[in-house]
PLY file of the C-alpha trace (Angstrom):
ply
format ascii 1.0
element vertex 200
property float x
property float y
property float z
element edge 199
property int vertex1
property int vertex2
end_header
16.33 -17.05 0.34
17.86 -20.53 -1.18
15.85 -22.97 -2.16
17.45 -26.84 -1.42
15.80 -30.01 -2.39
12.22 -27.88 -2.84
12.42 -26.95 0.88
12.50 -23.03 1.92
15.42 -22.20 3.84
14.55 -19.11 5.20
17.44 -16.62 6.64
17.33 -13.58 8.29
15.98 -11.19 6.08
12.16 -13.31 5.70
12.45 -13.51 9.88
12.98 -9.64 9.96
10.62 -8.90 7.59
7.90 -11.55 9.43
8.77 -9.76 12.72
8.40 -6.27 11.49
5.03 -6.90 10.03
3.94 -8.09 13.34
5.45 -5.02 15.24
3.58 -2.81 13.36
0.46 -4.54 12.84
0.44 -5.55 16.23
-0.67 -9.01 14.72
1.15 -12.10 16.20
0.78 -14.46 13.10
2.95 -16.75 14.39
-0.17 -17.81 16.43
-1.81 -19.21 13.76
-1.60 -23.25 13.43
-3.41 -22.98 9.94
-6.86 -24.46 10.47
-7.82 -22.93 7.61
-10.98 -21.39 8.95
-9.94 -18.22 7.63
-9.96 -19.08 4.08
-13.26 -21.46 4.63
-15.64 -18.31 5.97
-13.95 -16.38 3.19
-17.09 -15.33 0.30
-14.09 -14.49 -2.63
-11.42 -17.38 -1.39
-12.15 -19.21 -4.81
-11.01 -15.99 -6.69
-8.02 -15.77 -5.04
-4.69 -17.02 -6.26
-3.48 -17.75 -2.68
-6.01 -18.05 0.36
-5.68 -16.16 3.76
-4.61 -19.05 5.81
-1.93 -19.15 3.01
-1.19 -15.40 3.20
-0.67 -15.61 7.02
1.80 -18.99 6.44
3.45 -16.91 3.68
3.99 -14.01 6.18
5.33 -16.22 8.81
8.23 -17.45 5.99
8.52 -13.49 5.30
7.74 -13.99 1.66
7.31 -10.66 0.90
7.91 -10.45 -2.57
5.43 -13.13 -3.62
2.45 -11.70 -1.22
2.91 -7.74 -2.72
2.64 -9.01 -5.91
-0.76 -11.48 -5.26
-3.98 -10.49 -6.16
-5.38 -11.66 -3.60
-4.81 -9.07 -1.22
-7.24 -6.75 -3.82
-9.66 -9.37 -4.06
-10.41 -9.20 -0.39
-13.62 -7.68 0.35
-12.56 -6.68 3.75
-15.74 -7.95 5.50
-13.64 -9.70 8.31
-15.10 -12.57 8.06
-11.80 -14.23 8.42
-10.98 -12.35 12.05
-14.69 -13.28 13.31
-13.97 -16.93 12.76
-10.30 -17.01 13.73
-10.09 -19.30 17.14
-6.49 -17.33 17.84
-7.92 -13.50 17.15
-5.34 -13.05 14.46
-6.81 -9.74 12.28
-6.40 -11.95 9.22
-8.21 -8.39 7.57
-6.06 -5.81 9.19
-3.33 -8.14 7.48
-4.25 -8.14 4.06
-4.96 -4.33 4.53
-1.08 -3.90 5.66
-0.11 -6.04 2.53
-2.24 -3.36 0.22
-0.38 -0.54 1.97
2.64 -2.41 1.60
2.29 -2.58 -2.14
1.68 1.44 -2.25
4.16 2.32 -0.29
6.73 -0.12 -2.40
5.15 2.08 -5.53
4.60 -2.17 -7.37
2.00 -1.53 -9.79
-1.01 -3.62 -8.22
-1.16 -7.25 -10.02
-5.71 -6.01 -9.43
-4.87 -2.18 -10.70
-8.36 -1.56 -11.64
-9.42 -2.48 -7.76
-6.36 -0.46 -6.40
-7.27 2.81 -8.58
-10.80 2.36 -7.21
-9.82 2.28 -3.56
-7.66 5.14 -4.37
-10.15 7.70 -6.02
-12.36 6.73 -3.23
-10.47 7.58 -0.23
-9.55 10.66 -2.22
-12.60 11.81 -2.49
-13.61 10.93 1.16
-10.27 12.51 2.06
-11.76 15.85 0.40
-15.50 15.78 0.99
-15.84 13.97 4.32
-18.49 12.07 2.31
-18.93 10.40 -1.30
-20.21 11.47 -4.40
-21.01 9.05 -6.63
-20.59 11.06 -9.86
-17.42 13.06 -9.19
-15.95 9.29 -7.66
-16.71 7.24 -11.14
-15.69 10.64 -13.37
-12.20 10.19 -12.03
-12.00 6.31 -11.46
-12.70 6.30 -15.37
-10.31 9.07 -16.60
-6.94 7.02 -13.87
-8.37 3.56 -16.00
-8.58 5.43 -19.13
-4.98 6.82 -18.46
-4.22 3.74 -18.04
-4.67 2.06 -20.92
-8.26 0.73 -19.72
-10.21 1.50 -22.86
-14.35 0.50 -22.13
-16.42 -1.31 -25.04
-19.09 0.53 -25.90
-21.46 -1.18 -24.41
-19.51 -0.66 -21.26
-20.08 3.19 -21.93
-23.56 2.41 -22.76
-24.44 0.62 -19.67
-22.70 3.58 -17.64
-24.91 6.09 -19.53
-27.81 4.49 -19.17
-27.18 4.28 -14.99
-26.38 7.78 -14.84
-29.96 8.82 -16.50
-31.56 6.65 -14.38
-30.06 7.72 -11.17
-30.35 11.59 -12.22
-34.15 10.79 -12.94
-34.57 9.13 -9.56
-32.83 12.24 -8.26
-29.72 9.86 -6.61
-26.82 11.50 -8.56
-25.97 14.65 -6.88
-24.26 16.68 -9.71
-22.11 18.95 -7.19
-20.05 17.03 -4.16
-21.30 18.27 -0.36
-18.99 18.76 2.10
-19.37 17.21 5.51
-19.05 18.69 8.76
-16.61 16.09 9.75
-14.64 16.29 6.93
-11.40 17.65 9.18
-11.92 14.48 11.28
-12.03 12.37 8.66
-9.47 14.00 6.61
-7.14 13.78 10.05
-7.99 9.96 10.38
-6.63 9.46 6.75
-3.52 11.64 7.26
-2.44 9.20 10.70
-2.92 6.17 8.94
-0.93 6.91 5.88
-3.56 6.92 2.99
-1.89 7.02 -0.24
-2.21 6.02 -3.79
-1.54 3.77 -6.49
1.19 4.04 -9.05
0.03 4.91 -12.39
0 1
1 2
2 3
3 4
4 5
5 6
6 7
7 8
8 9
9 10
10 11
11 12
12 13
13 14
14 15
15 16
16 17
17 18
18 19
19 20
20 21
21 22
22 23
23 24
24 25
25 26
26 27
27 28
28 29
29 30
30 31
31 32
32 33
33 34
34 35
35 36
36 37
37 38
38 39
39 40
40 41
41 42
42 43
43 44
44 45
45 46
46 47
47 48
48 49
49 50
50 51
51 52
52 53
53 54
54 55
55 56
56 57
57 58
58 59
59 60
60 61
61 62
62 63
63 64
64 65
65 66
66 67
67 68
68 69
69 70
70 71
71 72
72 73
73 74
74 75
75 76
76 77
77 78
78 79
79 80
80 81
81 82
82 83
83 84
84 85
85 86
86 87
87 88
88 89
89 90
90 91
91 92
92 93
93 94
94 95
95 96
96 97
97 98
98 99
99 100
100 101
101 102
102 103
103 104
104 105
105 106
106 107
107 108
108 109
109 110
110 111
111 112
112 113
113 114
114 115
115 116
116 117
117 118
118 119
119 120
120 121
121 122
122 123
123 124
124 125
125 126
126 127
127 128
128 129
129 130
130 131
131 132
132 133
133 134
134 135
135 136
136 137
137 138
138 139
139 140
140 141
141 142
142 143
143 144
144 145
145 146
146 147
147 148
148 149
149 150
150 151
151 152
152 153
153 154
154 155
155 156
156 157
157 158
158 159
159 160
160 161
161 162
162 163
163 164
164 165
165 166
166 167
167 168
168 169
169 170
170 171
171 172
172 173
173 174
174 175
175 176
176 177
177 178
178 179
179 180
180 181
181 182
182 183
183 184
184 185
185 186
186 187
187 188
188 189
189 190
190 191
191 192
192 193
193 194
194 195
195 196
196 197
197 198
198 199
């Protein structure tokens, strides 16, 4: 891409790029005429360094590189607010999930890594359980932040503690993971969409 006079001049790499996204979202961004209503029904647009009606322009331009390394795409919540209140039914959601899958796939270190890890040692354990446990999910989303280089204050550790007790004397925090019977099925579901993780 050259950049003349501070206008884009986008060739035909962005276009492929734009058009692939769309073939295998099955998302036709280029329907979107940017009323922003995306971004305004959005709960976390203010934390985000570019907003979804941005993120769908930015895919239209095929701008890649700049949207895998946003941190917007981690920010998002994925409570589809953004799809309910599209007038053009663009998955605005589904998109920003593709970007996230994008950014795994492309093994770029997540510009959120501490939200990427999370999402990662969640589905894992979902993956292997067919449902969550909350113990055995925070044990290993502490130890990939630790490895890291994520090192917790101690009154980080402290608070964490003191939640654990509290949970084990309310009898919430199961100490031993329990498989579902749908674990297969969910574990197939995973497999056909591709779930994989973050680079470490």
């Amino acid at each position: 891409m050259e950049r003349t006079n501070d206008t884009l001049q986008i060739n035909g790499r962005e276009n492929l790029w734009a058009r692939a996204v769309s073939m295998e979202t099955g998302i036709q961004v280029a329907s979107c005429y940017q009323c922003l209503r995306c971004s305004n029904s959005c709960p976390v647009s203010t934390f985000m360094d570019i907003k979804p009606h941005q993120i769908v322009r930015l895919v239209q331009l095929g701008q890649k590189e700049k949207l895998l390394k946003c941190s917007a795409i981690w920010i998002c919540l994925s409570c589809e607010m953004c799809t309910t209140y599209c007038p053009n039914e663009i998955d605005v959601a589904a998109l920003l999930n593709h970007l996230k899958n994008s950014v795994v796939c492309s093994q770029i270190t997540p510009a959120e890594y501490e939200i990427a890890a999370f999402h990662e040692v969640f589905m894992d354990v979902l993956q292997k359980h067919g449902r969550m446990n909350d113990l055995q999910l925070m044990q290993r989303f502490k130890f990939k932040t630790l490895s890291h280089g994520h090192l917790p204050s101690r009154d980080e550790m402290s608070d964490d503690i003191s939640l654990a007790l509290e949970l084990l004397k309310r009898r919430r925090l199961r100490l031993f993971p329990e498989r579902s019977r749908a674990a297969n099925e969910i574990k197939r579901v995973l497999r056909q969409h591709g779930h994989k993780g973050v680079s470490s």
